[in-house]
C-alpha positions as CSV (number, residue, x, y, z in Angstrom):
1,X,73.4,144.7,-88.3
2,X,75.2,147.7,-86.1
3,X,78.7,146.2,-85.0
4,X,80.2,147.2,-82.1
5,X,83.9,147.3,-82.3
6,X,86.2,147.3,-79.3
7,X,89.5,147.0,-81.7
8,X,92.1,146.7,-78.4
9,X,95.8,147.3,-80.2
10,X,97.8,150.0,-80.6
11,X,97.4,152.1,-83.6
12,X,101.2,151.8,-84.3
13,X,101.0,148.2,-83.6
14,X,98.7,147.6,-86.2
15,X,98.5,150.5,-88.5
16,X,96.6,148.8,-91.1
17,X,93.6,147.6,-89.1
18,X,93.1,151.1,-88.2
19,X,92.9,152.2,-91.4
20,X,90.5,150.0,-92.3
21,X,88.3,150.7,-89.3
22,X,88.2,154.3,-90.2
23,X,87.5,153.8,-94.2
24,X,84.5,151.5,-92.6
25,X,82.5,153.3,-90.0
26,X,79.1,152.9,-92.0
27,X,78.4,150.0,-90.6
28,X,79.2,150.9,-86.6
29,X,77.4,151.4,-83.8
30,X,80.2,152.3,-82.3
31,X,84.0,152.4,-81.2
32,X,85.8,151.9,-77.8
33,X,88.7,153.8,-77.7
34,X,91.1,152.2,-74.9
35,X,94.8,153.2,-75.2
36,X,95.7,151.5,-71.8
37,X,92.3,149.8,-69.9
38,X,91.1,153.1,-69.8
39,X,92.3,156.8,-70.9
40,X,95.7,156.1,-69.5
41,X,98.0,158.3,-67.3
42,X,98.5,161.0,-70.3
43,X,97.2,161.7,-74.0
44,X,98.8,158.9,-76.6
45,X,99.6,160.9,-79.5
46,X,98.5,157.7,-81.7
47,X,95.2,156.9,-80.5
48,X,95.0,161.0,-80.6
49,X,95.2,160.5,-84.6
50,X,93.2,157.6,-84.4
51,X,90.2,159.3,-83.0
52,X,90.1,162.1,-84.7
53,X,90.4,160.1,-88.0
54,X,87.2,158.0,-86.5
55,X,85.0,161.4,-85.5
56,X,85.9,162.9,-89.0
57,X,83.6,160.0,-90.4
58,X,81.2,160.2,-88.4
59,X,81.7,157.5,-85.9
60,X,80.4,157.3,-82.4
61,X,83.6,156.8,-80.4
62,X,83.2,155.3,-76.7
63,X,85.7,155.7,-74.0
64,X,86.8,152.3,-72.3
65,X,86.3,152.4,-68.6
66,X,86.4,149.5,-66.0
67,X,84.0,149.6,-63.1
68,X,85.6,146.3,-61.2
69,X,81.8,145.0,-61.0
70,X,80.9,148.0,-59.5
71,X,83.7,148.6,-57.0
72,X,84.4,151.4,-58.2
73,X,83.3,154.4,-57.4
74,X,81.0,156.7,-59.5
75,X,83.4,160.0,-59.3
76,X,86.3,157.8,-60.3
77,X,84.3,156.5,-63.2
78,X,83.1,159.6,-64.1
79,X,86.9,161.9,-64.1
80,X,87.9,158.4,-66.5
81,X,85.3,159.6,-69.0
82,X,86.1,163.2,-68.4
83,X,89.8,162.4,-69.8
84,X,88.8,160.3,-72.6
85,X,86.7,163.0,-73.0
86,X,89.3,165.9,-73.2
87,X,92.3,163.5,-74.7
88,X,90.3,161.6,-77.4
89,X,86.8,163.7,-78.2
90,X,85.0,160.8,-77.3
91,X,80.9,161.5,-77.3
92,X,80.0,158.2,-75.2
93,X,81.3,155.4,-72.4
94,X,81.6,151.8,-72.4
95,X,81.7,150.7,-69.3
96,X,83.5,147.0,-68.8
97,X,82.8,144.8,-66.2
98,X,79.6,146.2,-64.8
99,X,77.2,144.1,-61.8
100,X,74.9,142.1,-62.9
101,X,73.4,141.4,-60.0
102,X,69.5,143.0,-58.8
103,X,71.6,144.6,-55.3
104,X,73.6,146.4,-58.0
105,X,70.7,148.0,-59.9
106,X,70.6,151.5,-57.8
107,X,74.4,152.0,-58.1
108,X,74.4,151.6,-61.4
109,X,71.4,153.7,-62.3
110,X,73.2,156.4,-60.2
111,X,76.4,155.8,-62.3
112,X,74.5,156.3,-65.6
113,X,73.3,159.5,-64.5
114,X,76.6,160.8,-63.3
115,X,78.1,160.3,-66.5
116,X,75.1,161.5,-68.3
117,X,75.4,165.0,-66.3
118,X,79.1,164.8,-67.3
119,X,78.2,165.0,-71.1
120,X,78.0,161.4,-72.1
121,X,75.2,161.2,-75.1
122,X,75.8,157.3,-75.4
123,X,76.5,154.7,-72.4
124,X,77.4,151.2,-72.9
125,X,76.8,148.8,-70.2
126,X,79.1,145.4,-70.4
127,X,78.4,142.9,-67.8
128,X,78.7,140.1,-70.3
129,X,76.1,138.1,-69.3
130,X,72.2,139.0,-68.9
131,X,71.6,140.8,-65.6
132,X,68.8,141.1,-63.7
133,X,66.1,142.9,-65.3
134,X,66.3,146.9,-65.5
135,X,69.5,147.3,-66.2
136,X,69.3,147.2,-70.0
137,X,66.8,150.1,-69.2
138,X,69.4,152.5,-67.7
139,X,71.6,152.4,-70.8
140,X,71.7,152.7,-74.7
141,X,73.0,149.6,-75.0
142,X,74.1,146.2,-73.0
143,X,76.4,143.8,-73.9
144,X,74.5,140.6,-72.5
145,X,76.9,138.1,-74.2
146,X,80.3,138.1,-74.1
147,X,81.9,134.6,-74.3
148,X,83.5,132.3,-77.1
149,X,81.9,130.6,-79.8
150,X,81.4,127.5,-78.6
151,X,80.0,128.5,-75.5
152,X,77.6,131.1,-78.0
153,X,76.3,127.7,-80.3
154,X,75.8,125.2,-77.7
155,X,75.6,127.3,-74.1
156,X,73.5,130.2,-74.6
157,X,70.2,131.3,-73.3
158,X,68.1,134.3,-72.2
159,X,65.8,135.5,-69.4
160,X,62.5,136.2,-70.4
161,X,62.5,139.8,-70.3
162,X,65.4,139.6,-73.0
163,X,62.8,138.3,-75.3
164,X,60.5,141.4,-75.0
165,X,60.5,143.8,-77.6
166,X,60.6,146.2,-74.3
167,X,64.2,145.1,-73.5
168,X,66.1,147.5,-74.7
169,X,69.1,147.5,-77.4
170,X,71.3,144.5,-77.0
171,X,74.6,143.3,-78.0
172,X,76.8,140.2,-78.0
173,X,80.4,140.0,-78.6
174,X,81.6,136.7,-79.6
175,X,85.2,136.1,-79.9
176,X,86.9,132.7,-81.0
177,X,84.5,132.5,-84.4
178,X,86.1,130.3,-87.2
179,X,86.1,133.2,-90.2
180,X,83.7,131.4,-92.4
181,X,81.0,131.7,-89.7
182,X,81.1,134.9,-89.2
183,X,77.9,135.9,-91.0
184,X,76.6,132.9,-88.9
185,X,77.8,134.9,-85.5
186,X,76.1,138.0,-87.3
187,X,72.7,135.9,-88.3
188,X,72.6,134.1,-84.9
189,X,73.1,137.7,-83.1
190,X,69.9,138.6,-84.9
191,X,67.9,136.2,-84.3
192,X,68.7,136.1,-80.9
193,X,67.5,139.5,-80.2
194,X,70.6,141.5,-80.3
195,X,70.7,144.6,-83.0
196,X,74.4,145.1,-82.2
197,X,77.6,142.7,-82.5
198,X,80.9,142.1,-82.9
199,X,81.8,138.5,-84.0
200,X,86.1,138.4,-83.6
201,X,88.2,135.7,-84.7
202,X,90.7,136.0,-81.8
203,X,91.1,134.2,-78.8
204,X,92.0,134.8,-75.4
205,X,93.8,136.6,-73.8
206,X,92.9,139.2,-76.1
207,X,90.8,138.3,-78.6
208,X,89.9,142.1,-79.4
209,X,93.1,142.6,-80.9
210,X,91.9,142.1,-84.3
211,X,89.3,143.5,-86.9
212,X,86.2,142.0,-87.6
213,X,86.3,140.1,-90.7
214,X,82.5,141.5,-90.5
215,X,83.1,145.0,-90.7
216,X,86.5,144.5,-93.1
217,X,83.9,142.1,-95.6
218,X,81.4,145.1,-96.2
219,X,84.3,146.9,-97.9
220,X,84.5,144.9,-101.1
């Protein structure tokens, strides 16, 4: 199982989780790097180190951009990757909050190609929920869950076309998972269809603040 990991603290916040991301990148899919909800106004030295620390491994490293549901629009998007780009060496884009919807489907396809054109080799799309079919088709990968545990266990479900071996790569991120059932979150993932995950403890607000015990477990 690939994990995705969108580790959302500072590196000078929390030093050590860094660390242990970047001594574990064998079992990635990828990072997102996001210094501010996005590249930020500036480079940050920190996440600087950070990335370079990540690429030296070998890790795909993904630049956090928000598309407000698709509100915004594609060139703004697109100079938001540029500067991870430049700043952090990032090679792909993980774009948060992305429609859902079938009226969404064109603008999206014409966003994927933007930032394709722009040098992206990997593009993450995040609605959080399944959208309407094609969209996991315009992208590497799509986040199609992104909820709490108990909402994962007792509330989930899935289109047909999720079910087809034609889908495309999926992911679910799960956050508020009790530690001992993480390899559940991981196991449940699977069998659900998604080759990608990333099971957190945390909890709202932010529940990306902290390392996967997933990912930190596969170093001992």
């Amino acid at each position: 199982m690939n994990l995705l990991i969108p580790l959302y603290v500072h590196p000078a916040e929390d030093p050590e989780a860094w660390r242990r991301l970047i001594t574990a990148t064998e079992r990635t899919y990828g990072v997102v790097i996001n210094p501010a909800s996005g590249p930020g106004d500036a480079p940050d030295p920190a996440f600087t180190a950070a990335a370079r620390a990540l690429s030296a491994t070998g890790a795909r490293l993904l630049g956090y951009v928000d598309t407000d549901y698709g509100m915004r629009g594609t060139e703004h998007v697109v100079a938001d990757w540029r500067r991870h780009r430049e700043w952090y060496g990032v090679d792909g884009c993980f774009l948060d909050r992305t429609t859902a919807r079938r009226e969404g489907l064109a603008e999206c396809r014409r966003l994927v190609r933007g930032l394709r054109r722009a040098g992206a080799t990997t593009v993450v799309l995040n609605p959080g929920v399944h959208p309407a079919p094609g969209y996991a088709r315009l992208a590497d990968l799509t986040v199609t869950f992104e909820g709490p545990w108990s909402t994962y266990v007792s509330g989930f479900s899935r289109p047909g076309w999720a079910a087809r071996p034609s889908s495309g790569r999926l992911c679910h991120l799960v956050y508020g998972v009790p530690r001992p059932l993480v390899p559940l979150a991981v196991r449940t993932a699977r069998e659900r269809g998604a080759e990608v995950c990333g099971p957190v403890t945390g909890e709202l607000p932010n529940p990306w603040a902290g390392l996967t015990p997933a990912l930190t477990e596969a170093e001992r």
